[in-house]
C-alpha positions as CSV (number, residue, x, y, z in Angstrom):
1,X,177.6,27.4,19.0
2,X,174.7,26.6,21.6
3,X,171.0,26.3,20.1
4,X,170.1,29.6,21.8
5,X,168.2,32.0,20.0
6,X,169.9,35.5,19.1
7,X,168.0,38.6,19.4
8,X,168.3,42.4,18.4
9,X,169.3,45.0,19.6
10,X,168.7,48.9,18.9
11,X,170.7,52.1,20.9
12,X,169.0,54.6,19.2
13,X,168.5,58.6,19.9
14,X,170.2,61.8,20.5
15,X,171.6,60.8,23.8
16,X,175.1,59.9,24.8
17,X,175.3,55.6,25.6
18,X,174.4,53.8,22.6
19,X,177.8,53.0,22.1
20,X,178.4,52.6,25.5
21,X,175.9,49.8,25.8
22,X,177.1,48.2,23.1
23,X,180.4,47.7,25.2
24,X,178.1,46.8,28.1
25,X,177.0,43.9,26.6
26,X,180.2,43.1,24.6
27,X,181.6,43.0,28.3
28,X,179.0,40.4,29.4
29,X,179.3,38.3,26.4
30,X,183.4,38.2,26.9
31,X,182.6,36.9,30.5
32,X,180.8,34.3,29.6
33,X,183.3,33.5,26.4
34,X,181.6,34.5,23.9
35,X,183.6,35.6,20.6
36,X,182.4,39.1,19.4
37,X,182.8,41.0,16.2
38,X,183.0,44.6,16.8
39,X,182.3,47.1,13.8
40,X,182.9,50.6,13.9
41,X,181.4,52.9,10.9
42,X,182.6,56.2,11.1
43,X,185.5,56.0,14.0
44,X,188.8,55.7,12.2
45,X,192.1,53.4,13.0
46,X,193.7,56.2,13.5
47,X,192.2,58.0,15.9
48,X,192.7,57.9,19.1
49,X,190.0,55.8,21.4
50,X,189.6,53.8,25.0
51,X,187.5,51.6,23.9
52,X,189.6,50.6,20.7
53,X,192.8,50.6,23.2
54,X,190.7,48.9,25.4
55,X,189.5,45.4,23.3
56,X,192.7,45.4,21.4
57,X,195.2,45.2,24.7
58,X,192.3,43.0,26.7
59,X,189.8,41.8,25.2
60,X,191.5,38.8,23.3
61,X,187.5,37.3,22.3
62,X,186.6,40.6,20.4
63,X,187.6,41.6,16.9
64,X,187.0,45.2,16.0
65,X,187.4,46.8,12.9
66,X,186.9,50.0,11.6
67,X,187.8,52.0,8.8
68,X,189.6,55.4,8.0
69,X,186.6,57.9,7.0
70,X,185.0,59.8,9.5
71,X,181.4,60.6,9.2
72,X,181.1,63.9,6.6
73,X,179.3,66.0,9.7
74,X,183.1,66.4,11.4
75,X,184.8,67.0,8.4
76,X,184.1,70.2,7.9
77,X,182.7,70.1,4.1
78,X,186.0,68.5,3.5
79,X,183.9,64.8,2.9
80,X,184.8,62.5,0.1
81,X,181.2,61.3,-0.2
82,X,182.2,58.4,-2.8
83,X,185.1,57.7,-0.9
84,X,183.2,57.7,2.6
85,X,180.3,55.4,1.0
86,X,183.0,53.1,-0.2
87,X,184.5,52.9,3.6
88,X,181.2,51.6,4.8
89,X,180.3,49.3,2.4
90,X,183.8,47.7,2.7
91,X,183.2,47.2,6.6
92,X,179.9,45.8,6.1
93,X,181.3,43.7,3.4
94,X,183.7,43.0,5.5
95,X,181.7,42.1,8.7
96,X,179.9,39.7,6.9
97,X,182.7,37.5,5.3
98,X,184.1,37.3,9.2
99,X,181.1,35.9,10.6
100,X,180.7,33.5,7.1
101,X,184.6,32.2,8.0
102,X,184.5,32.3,12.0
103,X,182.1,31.7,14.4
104,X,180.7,34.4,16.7
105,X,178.0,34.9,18.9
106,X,177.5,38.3,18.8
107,X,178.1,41.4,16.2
108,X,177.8,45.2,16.8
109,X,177.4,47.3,14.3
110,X,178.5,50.6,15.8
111,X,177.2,53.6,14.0
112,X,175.2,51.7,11.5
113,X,172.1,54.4,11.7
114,X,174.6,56.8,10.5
115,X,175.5,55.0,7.5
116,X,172.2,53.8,6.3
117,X,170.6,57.6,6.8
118,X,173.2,59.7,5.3
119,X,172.5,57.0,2.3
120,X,176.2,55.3,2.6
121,X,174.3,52.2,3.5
122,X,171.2,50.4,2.6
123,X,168.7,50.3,4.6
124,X,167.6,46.9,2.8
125,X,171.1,45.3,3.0
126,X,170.8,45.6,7.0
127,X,167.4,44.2,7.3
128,X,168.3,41.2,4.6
129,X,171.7,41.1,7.2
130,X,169.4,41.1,10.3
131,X,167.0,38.5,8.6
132,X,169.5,36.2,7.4
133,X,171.8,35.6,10.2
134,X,172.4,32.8,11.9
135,X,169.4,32.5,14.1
136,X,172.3,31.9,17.4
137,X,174.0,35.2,16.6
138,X,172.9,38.2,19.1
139,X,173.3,41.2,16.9
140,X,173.3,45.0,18.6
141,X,172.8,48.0,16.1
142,X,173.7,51.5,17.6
143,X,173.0,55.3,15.9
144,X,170.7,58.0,16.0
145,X,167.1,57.3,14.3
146,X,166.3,53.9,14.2
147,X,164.8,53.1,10.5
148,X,160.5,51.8,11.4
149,X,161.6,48.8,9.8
150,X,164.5,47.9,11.8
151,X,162.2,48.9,14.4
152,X,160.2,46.0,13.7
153,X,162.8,43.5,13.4
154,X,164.1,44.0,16.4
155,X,163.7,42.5,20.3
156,X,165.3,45.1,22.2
157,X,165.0,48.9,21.1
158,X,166.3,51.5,23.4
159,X,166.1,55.0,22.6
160,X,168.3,57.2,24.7
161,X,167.0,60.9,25.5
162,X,169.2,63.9,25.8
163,X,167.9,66.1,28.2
164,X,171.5,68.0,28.3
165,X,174.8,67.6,27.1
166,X,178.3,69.8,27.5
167,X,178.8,70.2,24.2
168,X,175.4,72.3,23.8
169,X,177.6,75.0,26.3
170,X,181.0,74.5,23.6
171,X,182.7,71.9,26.0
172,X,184.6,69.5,22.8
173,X,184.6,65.6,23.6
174,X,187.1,64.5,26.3
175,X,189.3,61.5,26.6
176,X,188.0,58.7,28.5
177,X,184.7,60.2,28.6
178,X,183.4,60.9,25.1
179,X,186.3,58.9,23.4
């Protein structure tokens, strides 16, 4: 890996794009070879996805994984909590043994707001992540409400602003758009 210095990134806020930046840049990074690790909290195998059809049929320099719980607010009081906690920490787990075995020159960790404010995650265990990484690795954290002390630790903070959004007026997700 070069001698470049890696910086971080935060999508934050209740607009639509953070992930969609993320892929921005993942995008980039492909084009100029980079090898990416791509971690999705929260979006299942299972379910369906562009983007996930997207890396895994072209995108031959980016390894995403992702777990099988959804996030408790669309499931409908139907949320293993332990089990749901367990899904995240095994993806972080996870995420970091990858970029101990292989190098990588940048990680997202999609979602990763989510899981350290609904408490699945801690908050410390990211910022000892973020502290502790190799200092070439570019590293791009998405999801709403960005902790103060990520915040801090970070280069580039974004906070996307939703002025409006269909699903305020009842219009569900659509394929290719929201998913």
């Amino acid at each position: 890996m070069s001698q470049r210095r890696g910086l971080v990134h935060i999508y934050t806020g209740d607009g639509k794009g953070k992930t969609c930046c993320a892929l921005g840049l993942v995008l980039r990074a492909v084009g100029w070879g980079w090898k990416v690790l791509f971690v999705q909290f929260f979006k299942r195998e299972s379910d369906p996805s562009g983007e996930k059809n997207t890396i895994r049929t072209y995108l031959k320099d980016v390894e995403l994984i992702r777990g099988d719980q959804k996030h408790p607010v669309f499931q409908k009081g139907r949320a293993d909590e332990r089990a749901v906690r367990e899904c995240v920490n095994a993806l972080f787990t996870e995420a970091k043994r990858r970029l101990k075995q292989k190098e990588f020159h940048m990680v997202v960790l999609d979602e990763v707001m989510s899981a350290i404010n609904g408490g699945y995650l801690g908050l410390e265990d990211v910022i000892e992540f973020v502290e502790k990484r190799p200092p070439s690795l570019e590293v791009i954290l998405t999801g709403r409400d960005a902790p103060p002390e990520l915040v801090k630790r970070a280069d580039y903070v974004t906070e996307m602003l939703k002025i409006k959004h269909p699903f305020d007026e009842g219009i569900k997700a659509r394929k290719g758009v929201e998913f």
